[in-house]
GUROTI-576979 format. One record per residue (C-alpha): x, z, y; residue number from 1; residue in one letter. Coordinates in nm, 3 decimals, padded with zeros to 5 digits, always signed. Layout:
BEGIN
+---------+---------+---------+-----+-----+
|      c1 |      c3 |      c2 |   n | res |
+---------+---------+---------+-----+-----+
|       X |       Z |       Y | NUM |   A |
...
+---------+---------+---------+-----+-----+
This chain:
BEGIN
+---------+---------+---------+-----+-----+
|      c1 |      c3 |      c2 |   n | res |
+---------+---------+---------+-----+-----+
| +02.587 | -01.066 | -02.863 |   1 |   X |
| +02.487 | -00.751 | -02.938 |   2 |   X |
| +02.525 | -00.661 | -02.570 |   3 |   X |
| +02.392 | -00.970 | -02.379 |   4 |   X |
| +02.081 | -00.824 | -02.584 |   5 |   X |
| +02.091 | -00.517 | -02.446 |   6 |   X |
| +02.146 | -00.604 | -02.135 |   7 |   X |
| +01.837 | -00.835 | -02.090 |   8 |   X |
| +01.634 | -00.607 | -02.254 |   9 |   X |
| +01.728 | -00.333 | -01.959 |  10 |   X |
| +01.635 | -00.668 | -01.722 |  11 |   X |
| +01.302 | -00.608 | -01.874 |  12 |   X |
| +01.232 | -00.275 | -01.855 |  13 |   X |
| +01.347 | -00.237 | -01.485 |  14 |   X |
| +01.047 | -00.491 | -01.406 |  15 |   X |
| +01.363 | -00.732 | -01.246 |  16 |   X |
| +01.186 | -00.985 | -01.422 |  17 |   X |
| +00.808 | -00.941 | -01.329 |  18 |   X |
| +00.946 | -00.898 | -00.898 |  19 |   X |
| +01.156 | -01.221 | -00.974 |  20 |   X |
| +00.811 | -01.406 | -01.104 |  21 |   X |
| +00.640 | -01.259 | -00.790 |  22 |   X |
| +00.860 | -01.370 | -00.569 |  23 |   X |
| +00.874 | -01.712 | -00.746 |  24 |   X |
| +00.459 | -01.744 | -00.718 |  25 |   X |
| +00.481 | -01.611 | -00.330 |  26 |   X |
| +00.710 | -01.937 | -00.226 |  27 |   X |
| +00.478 | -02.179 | -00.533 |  28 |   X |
| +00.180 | -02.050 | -00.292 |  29 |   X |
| +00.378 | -02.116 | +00.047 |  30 |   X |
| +00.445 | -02.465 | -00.123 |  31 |   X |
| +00.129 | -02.513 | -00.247 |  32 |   X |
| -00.099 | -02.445 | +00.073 |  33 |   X |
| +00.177 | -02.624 | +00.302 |  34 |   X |
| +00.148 | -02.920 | +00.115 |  35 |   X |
| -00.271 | -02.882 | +00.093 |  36 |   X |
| -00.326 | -02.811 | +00.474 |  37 |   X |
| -00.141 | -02.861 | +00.755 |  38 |   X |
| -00.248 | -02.579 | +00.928 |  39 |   X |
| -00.090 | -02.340 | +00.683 |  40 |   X |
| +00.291 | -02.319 | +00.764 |  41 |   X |
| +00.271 | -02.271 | +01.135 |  42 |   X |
| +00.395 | -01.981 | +01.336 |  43 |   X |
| +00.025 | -01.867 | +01.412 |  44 |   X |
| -00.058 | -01.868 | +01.072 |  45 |   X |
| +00.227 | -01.701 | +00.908 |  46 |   X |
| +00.191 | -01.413 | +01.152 |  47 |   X |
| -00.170 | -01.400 | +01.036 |  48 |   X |
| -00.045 | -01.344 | +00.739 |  49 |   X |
| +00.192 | -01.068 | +00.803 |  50 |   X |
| -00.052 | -00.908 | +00.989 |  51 |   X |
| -00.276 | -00.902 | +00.677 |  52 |   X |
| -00.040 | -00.777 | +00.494 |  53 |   X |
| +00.096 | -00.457 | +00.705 |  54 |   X |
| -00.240 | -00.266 | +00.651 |  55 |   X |
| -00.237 | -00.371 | +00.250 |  56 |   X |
| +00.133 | -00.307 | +00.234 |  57 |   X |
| +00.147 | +00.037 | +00.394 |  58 |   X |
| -00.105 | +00.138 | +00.149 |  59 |   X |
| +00.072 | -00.005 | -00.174 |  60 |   X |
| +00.410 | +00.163 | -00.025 |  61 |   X |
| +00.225 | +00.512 | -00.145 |  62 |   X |
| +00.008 | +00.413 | -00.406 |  63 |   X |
| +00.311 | +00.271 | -00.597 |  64 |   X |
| +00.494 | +00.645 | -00.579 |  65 |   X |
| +00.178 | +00.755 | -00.755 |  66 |   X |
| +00.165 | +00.481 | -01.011 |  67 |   X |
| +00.546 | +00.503 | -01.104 |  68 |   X |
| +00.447 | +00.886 | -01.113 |  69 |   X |
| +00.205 | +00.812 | -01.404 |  70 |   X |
| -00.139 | +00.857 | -01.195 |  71 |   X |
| -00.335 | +00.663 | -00.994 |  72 |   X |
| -00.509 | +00.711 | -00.662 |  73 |   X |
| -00.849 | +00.514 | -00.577 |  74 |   X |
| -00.883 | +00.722 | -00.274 |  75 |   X |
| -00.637 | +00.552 | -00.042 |  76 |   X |
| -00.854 | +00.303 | +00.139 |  77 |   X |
| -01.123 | +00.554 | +00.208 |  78 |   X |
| -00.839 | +00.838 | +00.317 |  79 |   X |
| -00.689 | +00.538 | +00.582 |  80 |   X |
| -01.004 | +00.513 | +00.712 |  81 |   X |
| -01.048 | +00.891 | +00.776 |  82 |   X |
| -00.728 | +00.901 | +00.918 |  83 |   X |
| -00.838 | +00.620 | +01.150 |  84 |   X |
| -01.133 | +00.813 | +01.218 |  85 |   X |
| -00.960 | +01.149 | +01.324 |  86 |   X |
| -00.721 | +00.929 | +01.508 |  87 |   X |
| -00.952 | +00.818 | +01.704 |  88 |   X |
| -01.147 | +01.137 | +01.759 |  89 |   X |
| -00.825 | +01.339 | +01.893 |  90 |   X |
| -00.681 | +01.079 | +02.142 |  91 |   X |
| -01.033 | +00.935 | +02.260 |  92 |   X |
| -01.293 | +01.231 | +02.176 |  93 |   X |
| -01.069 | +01.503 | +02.239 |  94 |   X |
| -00.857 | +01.349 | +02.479 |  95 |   X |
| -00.530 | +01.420 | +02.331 |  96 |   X |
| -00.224 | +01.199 | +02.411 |  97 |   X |
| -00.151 | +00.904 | +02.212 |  98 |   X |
| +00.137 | +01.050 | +02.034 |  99 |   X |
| -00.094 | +01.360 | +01.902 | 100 |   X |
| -00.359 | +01.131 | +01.793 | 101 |   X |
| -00.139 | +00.939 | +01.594 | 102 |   X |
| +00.031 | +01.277 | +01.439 | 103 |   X |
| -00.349 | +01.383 | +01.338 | 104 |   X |
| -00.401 | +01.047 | +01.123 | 105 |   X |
| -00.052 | +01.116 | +00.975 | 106 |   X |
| -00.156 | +01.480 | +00.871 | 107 |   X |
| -00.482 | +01.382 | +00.799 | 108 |   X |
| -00.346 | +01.118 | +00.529 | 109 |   X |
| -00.074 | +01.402 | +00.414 | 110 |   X |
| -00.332 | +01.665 | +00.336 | 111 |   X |
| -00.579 | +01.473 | +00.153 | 112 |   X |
| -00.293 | +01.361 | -00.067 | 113 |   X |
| -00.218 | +01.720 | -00.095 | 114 |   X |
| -00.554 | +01.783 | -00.184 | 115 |   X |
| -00.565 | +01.539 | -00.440 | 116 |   X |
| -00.224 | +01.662 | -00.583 | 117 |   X |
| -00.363 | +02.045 | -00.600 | 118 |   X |
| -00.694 | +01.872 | -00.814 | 119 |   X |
| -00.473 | +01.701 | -01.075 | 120 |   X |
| -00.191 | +01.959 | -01.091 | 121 |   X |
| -00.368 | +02.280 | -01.079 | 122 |   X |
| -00.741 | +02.204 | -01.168 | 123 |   X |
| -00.600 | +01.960 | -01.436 | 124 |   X |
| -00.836 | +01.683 | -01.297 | 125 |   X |
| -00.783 | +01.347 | -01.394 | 126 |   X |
| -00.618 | +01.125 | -01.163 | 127 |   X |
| -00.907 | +00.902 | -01.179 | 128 |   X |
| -01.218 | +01.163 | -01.149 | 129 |   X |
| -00.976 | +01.358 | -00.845 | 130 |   X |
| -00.908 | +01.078 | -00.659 | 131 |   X |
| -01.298 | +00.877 | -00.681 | 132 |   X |
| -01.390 | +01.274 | -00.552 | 133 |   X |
| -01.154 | +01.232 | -00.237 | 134 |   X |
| -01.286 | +00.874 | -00.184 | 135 |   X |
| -01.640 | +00.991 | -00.194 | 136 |   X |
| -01.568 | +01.296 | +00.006 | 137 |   X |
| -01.349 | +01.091 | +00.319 | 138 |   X |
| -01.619 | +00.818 | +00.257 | 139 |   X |
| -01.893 | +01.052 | +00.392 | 140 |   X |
| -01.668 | +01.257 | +00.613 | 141 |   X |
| -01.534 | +00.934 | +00.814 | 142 |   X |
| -01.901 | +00.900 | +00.892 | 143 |   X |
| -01.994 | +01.264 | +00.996 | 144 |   X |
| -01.722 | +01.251 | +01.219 | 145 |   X |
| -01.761 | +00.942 | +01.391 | 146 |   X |
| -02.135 | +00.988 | +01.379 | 147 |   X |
| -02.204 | +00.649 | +01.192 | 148 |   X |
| -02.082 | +00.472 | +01.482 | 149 |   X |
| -01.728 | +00.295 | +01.542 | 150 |   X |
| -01.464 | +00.487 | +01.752 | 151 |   X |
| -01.313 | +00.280 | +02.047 | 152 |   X |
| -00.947 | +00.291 | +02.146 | 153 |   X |
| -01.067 | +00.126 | +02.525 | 154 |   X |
| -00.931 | +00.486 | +02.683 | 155 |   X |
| -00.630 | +00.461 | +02.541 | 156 |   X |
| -00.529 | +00.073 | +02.535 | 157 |   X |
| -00.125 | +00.136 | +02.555 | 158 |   X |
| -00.183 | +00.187 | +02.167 | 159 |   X |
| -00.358 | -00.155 | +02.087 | 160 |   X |
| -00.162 | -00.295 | +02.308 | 161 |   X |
| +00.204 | -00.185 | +02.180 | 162 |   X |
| +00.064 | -00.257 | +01.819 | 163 |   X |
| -00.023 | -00.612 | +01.889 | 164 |   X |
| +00.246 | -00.738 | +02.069 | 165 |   X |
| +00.593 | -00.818 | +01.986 | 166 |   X |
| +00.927 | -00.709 | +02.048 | 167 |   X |
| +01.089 | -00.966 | +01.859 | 168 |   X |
| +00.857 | -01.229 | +02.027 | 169 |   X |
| +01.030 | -01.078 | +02.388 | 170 |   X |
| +01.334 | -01.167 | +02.238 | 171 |   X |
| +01.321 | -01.492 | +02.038 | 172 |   X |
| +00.958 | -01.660 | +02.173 | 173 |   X |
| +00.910 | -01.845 | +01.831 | 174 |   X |
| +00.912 | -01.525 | +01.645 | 175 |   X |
| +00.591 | -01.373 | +01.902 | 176 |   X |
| +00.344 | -01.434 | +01.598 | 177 |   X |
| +00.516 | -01.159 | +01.456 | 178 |   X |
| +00.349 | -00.842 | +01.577 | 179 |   X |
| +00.490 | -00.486 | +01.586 | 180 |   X |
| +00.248 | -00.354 | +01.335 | 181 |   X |
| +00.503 | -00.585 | +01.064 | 182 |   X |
| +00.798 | -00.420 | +01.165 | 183 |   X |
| +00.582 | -00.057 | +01.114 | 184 |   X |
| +00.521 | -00.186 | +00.776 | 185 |   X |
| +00.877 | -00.314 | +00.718 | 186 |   X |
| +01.033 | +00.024 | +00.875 | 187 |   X |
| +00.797 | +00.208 | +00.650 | 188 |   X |
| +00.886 | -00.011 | +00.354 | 189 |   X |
| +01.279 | +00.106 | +00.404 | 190 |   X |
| +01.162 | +00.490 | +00.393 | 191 |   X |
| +00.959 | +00.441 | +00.135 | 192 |   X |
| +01.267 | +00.266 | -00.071 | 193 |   X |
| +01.527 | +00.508 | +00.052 | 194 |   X |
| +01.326 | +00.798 | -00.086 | 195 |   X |
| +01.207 | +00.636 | -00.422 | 196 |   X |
| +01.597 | +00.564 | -00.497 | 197 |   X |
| +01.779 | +00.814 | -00.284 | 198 |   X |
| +01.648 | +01.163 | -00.301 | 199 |   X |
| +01.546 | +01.427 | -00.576 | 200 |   X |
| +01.150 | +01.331 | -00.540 | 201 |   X |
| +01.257 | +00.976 | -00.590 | 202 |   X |
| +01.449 | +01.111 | -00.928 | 203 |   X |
| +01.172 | +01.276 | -01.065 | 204 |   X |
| +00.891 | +01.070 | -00.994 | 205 |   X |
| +01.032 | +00.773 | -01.197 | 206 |   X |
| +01.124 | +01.114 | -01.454 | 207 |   X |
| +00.773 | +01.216 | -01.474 | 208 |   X |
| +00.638 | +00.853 | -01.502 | 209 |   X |
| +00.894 | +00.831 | -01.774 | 210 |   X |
| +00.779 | +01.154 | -01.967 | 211 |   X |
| +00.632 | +01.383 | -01.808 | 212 |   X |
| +00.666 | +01.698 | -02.083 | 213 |   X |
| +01.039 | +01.664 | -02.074 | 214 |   X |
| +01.085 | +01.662 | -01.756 | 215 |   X |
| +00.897 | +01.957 | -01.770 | 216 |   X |
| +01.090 | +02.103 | -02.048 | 217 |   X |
| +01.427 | +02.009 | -01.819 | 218 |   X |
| +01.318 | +02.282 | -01.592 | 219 |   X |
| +01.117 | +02.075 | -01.347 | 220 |   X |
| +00.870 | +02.242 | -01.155 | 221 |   X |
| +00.652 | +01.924 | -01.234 | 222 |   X |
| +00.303 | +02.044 | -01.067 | 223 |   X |
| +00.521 | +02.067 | -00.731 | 224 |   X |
| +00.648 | +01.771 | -00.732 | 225 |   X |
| +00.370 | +01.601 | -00.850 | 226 |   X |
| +00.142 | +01.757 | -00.560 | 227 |   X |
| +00.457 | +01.598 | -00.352 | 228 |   X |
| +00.405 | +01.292 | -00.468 | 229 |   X |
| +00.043 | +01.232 | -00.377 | 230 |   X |
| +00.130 | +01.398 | -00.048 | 231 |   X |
| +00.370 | +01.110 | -00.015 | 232 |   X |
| +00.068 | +00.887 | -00.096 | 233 |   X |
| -00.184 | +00.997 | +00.119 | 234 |   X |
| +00.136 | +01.014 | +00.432 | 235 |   X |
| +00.149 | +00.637 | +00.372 | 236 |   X |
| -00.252 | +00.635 | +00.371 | 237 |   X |
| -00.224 | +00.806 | +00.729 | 238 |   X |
| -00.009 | +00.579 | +00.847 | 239 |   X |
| -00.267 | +00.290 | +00.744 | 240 |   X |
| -00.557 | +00.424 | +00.908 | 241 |   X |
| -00.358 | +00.429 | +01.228 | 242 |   X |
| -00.213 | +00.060 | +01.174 | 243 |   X |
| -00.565 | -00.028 | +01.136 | 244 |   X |
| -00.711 | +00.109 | +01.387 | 245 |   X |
| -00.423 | +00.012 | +01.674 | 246 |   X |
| -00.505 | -00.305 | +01.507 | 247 |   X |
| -00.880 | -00.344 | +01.535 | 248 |   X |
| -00.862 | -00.126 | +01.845 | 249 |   X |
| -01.126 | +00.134 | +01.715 | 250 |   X |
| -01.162 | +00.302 | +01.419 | 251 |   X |
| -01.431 | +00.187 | +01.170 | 252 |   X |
| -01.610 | +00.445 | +00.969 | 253 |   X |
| -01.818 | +00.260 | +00.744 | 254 |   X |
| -01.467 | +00.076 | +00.598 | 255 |   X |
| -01.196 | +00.127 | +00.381 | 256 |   X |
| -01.387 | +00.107 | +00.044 | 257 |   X |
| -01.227 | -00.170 | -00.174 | 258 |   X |
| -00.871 | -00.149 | +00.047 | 259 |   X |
| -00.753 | +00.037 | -00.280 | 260 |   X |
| -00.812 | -00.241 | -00.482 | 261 |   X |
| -00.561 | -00.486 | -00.329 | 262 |   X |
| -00.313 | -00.168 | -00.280 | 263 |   X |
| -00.294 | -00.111 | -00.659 | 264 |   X |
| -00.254 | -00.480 | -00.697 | 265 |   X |
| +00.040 | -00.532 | -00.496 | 266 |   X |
| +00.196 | -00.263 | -00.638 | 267 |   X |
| +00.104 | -00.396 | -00.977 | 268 |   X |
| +00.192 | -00.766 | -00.900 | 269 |   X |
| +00.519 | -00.672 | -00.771 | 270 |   X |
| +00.636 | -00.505 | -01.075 | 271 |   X |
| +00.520 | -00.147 | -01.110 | 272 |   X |
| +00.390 | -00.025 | -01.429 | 273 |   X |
| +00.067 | +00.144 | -01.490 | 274 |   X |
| +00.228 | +00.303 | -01.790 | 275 |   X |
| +00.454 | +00.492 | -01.545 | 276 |   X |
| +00.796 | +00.508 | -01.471 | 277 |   X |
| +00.898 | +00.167 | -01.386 | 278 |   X |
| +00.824 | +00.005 | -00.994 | 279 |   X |
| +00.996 | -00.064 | -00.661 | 280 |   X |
| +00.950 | -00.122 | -00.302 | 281 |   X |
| +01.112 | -00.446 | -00.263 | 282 |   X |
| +00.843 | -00.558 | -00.551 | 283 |   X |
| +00.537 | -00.398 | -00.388 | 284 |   X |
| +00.606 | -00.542 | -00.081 | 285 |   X |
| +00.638 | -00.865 | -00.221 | 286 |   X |
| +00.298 | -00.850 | -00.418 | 287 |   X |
| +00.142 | -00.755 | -00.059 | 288 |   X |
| +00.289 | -01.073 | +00.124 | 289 |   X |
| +00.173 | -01.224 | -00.177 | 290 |   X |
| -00.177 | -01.116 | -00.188 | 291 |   X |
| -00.246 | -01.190 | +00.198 | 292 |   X |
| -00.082 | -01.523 | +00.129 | 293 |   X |
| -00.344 | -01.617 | -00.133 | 294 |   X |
| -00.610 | -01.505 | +00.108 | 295 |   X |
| -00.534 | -01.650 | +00.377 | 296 |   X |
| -00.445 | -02.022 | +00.189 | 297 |   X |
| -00.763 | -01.996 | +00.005 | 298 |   X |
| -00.988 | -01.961 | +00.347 | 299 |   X |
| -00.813 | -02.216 | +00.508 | 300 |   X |
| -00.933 | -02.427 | +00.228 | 301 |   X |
| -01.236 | -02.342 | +00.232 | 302 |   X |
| -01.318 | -02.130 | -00.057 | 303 |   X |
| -01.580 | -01.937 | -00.040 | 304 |   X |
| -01.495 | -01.527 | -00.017 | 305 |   X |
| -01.696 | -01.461 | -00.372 | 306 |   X |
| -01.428 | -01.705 | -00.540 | 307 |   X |
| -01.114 | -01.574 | -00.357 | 308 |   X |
| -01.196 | -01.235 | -00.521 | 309 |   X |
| -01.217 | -01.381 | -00.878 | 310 |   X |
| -00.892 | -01.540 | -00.791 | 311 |   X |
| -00.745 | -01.208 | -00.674 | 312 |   X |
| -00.876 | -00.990 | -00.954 | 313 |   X |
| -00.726 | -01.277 | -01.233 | 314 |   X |
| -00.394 | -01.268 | -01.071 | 315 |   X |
| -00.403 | -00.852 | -01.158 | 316 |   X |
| -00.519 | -00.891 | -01.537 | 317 |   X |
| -00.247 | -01.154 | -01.549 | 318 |   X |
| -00.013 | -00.939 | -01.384 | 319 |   X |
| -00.121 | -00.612 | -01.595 | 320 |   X |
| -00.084 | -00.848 | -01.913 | 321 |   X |
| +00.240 | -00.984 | -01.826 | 322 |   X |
| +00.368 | -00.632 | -01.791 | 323 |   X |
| +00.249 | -00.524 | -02.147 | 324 |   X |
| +00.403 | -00.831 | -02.240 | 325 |   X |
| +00.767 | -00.768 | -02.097 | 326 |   X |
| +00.742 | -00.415 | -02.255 | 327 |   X |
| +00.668 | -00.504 | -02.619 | 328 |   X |
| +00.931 | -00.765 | -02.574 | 329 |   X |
| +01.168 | -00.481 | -02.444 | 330 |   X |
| +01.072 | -00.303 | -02.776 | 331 |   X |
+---------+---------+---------+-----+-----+
């Protein structure tokens, strides 16, 4: 008896539970909106959806490192759109092959993360404060570089145009709704995972989420690898800003704010705990799909944007709540 308890209290902890309730409200929605519009289950549609998700995803993949880490990072959407931005300005601006424009938004993302890392760890910022700084700062810097004005990919329309289509579609025409930017967020999903679970930054993030003075005490250079960690963050970020931007086919200065929103709540929704130490991938990428699915079924309804986002925001206190819940339960 004794050990059946056990047992489903270490269910709980591991948030197996709260990704098992996601995934359970992600096919109630499918169910749900397929049943309330016809429109909703087709192959059009669904690929909307994934492509809705791969920007939102990508982002979640990093902020959920930081969360399970025991921080937070509200700089993410403006850092993807910076990244966009200085994608854009090396391959069309500067003129630089496609390749090195995308390696610039990928550095760009890494070393605001850094950045961010070097506030908390070594200025002893607050994760909050450091990362509203970087937000504010890439906010105004996306503009300065792009000169208030959006950055078009037209000289350069290979990357659009590998983006949006589909390999999979070239293989299996039913599956063309699916567009390569999903398998970019799906390849990036299975880095992400094999990191978090199978290397030593993996280890000690979910250690320093856990407790953070003894890992410390264990010998853990903890202000490295927590600089690592938000470097990991803003890589993902990077890798957003260029999804986006092969996605809208320029790269948008004036957005990004509010992207961090939805990215904490997929991470949240799927699992992860803002208390630290407890998340996953496979959860995070699940609250994604299931964010872009409420979205998207709510529209076709008809429901007005203002009410989707009062929808979105009570699904995160309910999802923050739930997790409190599990854990006093675990107790």
């Amino acid at each position: 008896m004794e050990a059946n308890i056990a047992a489903r209290r270490s269910i709980i902890r591991s948030g197996t539970l709260q990704r098992f309730l996601a995934f359970g409200g992600l096919i109630i929605l499918l169910i749900v909106f397929g049943l309330a519009s016809p429109f909703f289950l087709t192959g059009d549609n669904i690929g909307g959806i994934l492509l809705a998700a791969s920007v939102n995803g990508v982002l979640a993949l990093g902020v959920t490192f930081v969360i399970i880490n025991g921080g937070i990072d509200l700089s993410v959407g403006t850092v993807m759109t910076f990244s966009a931005v200085m994608t854009a300005q090396v391959m069309i601006v500067w003129q630089q092959p496609v390749l090195v424009g995308i390696l610039a938004g990928l550095i760009t993302g890494a070393i605001c993360g850094a950045i961010n890392g070097l506030m908390v760890t070594k200025m002893k910022v607050p994760p909050f404060v450091a990362t509203l700084g970087m937000l504010y700062a890439t906010k105004g810097l996306s503009l300065v570089v792009a000169q208030q004005k959006p950055i078009y990919f037209n000289d350069a329309p290979i990357f659009n145009q590998v983006a949006m289509s589909s390999v999979l579609g070239s293989i299996i025409p039913a599956l063309d709704p699916i567009k390569n930017v999903v398998l970019v967020l799906f390849g990036a999903a299975l880095i992400a995972a094999f990191i978090l679970s199978k290397t030593v930054l993996g280890r000690y993030t979910f250690a320093m989420g856990s407790n953070v003075e003894a890992t410390r005490l264990s010998g853990v250079n903890v202000d490295r690898w927590q600089t690592a960690v938000y470097m990991v963050c803003g890589l993902f970020a990077g890798l957003a800003g260029v999804v986006i931007g092969a996605r809208l086919n320029s790269a948008q200065p004036a957005l990004g704010a509010g992207y961090e929103l939805d990215a904490i709540a997929a991470a949240v929704i799927g699992g992860t705990s803002l208390s630290g130490g407890e998340g996953s991938i496979l959860g995070t990428i699940i609250g994604a799909l299931f964010i872009a699915t409420l979205a998207n079924g709510l529209r076709i309804l008809g429901v007005q944007q203002e009410w989707q986002i009062v929808v979105t925001g009570t699904v995160l206190v309910l999802a923050v709540f739930l997790d409190r819940f599990l854990k006093q339960r675990s107790r």
